[in-house]
C-alpha positions in Angstrom: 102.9 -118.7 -32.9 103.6 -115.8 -34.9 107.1 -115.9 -36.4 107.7 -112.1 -36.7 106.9 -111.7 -33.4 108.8 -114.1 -31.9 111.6 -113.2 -34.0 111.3 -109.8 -33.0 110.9 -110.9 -29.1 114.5 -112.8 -29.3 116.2 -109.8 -31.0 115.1 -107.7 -28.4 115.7 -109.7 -25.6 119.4 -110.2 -27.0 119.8 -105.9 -27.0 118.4 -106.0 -23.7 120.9 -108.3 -22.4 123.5 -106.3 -24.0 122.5 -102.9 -22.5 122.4 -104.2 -19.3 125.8 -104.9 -18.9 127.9 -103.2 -16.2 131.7 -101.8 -17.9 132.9 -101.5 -14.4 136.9 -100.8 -13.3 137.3 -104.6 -14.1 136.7 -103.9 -17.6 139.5 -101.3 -17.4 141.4 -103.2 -15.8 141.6 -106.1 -18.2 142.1 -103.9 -21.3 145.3 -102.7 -19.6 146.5 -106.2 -18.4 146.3 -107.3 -22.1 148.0 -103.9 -23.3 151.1 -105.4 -20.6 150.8 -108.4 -22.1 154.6 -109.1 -23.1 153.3 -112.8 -24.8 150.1 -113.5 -26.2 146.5 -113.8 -25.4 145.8 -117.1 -25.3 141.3 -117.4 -25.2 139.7 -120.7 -23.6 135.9 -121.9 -23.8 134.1 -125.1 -24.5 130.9 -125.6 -26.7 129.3 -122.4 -28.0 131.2 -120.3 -25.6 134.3 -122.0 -27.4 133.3 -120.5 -30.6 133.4 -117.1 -29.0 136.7 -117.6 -28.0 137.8 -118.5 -30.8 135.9 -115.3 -33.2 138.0 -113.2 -30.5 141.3 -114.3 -30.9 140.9 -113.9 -34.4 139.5 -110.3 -33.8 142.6 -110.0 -31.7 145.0 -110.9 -34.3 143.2 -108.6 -37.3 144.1 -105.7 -34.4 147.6 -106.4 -33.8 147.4 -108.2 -30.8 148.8 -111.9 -31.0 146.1 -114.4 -29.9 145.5 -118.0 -29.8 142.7 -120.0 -29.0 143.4 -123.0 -26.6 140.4 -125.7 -26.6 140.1 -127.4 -22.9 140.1 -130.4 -23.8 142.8 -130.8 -26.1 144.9 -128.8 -23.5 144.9 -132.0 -21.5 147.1 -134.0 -24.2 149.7 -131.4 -24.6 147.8 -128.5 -26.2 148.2 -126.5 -22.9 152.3 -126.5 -24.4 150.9 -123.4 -25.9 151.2 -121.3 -22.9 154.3 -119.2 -21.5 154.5 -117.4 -18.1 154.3 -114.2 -20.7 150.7 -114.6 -21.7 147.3 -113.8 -20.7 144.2 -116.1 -20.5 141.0 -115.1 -21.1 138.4 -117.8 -20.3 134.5 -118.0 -21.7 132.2 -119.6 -19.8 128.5 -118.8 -19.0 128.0 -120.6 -16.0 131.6 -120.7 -15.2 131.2 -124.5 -14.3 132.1 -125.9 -17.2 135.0 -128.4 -15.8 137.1 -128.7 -18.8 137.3 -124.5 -18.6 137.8 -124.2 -14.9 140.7 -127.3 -14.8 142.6 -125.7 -18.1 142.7 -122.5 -16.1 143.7 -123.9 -12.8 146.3 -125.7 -14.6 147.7 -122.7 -16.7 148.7 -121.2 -13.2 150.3 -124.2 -12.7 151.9 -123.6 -15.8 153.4 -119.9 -14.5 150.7 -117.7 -16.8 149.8 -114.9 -13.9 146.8 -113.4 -15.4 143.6 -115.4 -16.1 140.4 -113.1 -16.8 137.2 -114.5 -17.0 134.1 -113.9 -19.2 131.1 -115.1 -17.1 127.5 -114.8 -16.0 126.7 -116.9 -12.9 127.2 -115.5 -9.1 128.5 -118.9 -8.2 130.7 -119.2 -11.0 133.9 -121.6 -9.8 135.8 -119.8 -12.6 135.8 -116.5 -10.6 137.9 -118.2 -8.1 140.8 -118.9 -10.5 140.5 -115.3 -12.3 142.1 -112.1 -11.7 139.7 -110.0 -13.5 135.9 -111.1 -13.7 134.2 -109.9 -17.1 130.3 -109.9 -15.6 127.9 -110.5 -18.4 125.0 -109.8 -15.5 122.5 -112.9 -14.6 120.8 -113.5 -18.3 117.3 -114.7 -19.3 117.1 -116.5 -22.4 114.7 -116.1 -24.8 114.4 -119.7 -25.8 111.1 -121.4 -25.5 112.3 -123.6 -23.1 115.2 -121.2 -21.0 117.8 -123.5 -22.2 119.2 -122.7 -25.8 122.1 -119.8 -24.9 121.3 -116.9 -27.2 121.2 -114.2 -25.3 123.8 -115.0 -23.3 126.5 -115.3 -26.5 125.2 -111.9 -27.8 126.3 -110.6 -24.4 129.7 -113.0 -24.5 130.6 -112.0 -28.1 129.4 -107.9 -27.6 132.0 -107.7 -24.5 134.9 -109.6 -26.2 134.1 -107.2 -29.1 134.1 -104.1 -26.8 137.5 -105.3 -25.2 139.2 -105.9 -28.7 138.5 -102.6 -30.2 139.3 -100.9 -26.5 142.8 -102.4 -26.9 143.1 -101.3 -30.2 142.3 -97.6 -29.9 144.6 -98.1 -26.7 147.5 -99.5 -28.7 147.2 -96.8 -31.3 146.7 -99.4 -34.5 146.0 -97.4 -37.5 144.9 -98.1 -40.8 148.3 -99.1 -41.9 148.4 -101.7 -39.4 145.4 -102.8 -40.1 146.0 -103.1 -43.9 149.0 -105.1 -43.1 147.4 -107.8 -41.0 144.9 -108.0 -43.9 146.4 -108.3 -47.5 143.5 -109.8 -49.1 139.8 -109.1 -49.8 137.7 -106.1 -49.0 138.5 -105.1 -45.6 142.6 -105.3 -46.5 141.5 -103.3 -49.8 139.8 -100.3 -47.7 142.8 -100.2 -44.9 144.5 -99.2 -48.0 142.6 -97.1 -50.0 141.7 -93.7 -48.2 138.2 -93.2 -50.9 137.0 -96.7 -49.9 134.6 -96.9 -46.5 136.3 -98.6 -43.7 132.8 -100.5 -43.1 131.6 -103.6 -45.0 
């Protein structure tokens, strides 16, 4: 095997999946449901999914938009207390099978919350069924040697919940002062406060 090549082969397969996502009128759609958003947005995901949900809720937060992340499981032994009839849910799953995912979003209707949107991939995706918005990451190939390790599939999941977070903060007008207030310490709070300092790393 060469190294470079292969290397080179997953990074490309990863832009590819990217690219090829649709922004449809569900895109839009969910944007403007969490600009309504009179609570907060409350992310769900298990395994590496999970960890996407939880980098966007703290995107979320750096923006000025309150965010939590809720993990499934814990949900189940009182975590799901987090919710209000106010907020909206955005779920991460690939396959959308995922049973802790789909049960903590069939029970945060239960729980009043009237907008679930899901992040997903797969046609037959039992989460679609519990969402009012569907995210479609497209039907991703995976660069692993053996189709199983999700790679391509996160870039895709973490380049959408990236596209949605800075969408909503362009829509809520967040400006530099904002940002610099949600960030009092290191770099990035230093340059949201200093107009000769580049706002990039």
């Amino acid at each position: 095997m060469n190294i470079r090549e292969r290397m080179q082969t997953v990074l490309a397969a990863e832009a590819a999946a990217i690219a090829a996502v649709r922004v449809d009128d569900g895109f839009v759609r969910a944007v403007e449901l969490m600009q309504a958003c009179r609570g907060k947005i409350v992310t769900t995901g298990i395994g590496k999914a999970g960890h996407i949900a939880k980098k966007f809720a703290a995107t979320l937060c750096s923006t000025a938009t309150p965010a939590d992340f809720l993990h499934p499981s814990e949900a189940a032994h009182g975590d799901l207390g987090l919710l209000s009839q106010d907020d909206v849910m955005v779920a991460f799953s690939t396959s959308g099978k995922s049973r802790e995912v789909v049960e903590v979003c069939e029970l945060a209707k239960h729980m009043g919350v009237t907008h679930v949107i899901a992040v997903t991939s797969h046609p037959d995706s039992e989460l679609r069924k519990y969402a009012d918005e569907v995210l479609d990451m497209g039907v991703i190939e995976e660069p692993c040697p053996i189709g199983l390790t999700p790679s391509a599939s996160m870039a895709v999941m973490l380049a959408i919940s990236d596209a949605v977070a800075l969408a909503l903060m362009e829509a809520k007008g967040v400006t530099r002062h904002d940002y610099g207030l949600r960030h009092h310490g290191g770099y990035l709070g230093r340059a949201a406060r200093t107009d000769n300092l580049p706002a990039s790393r």
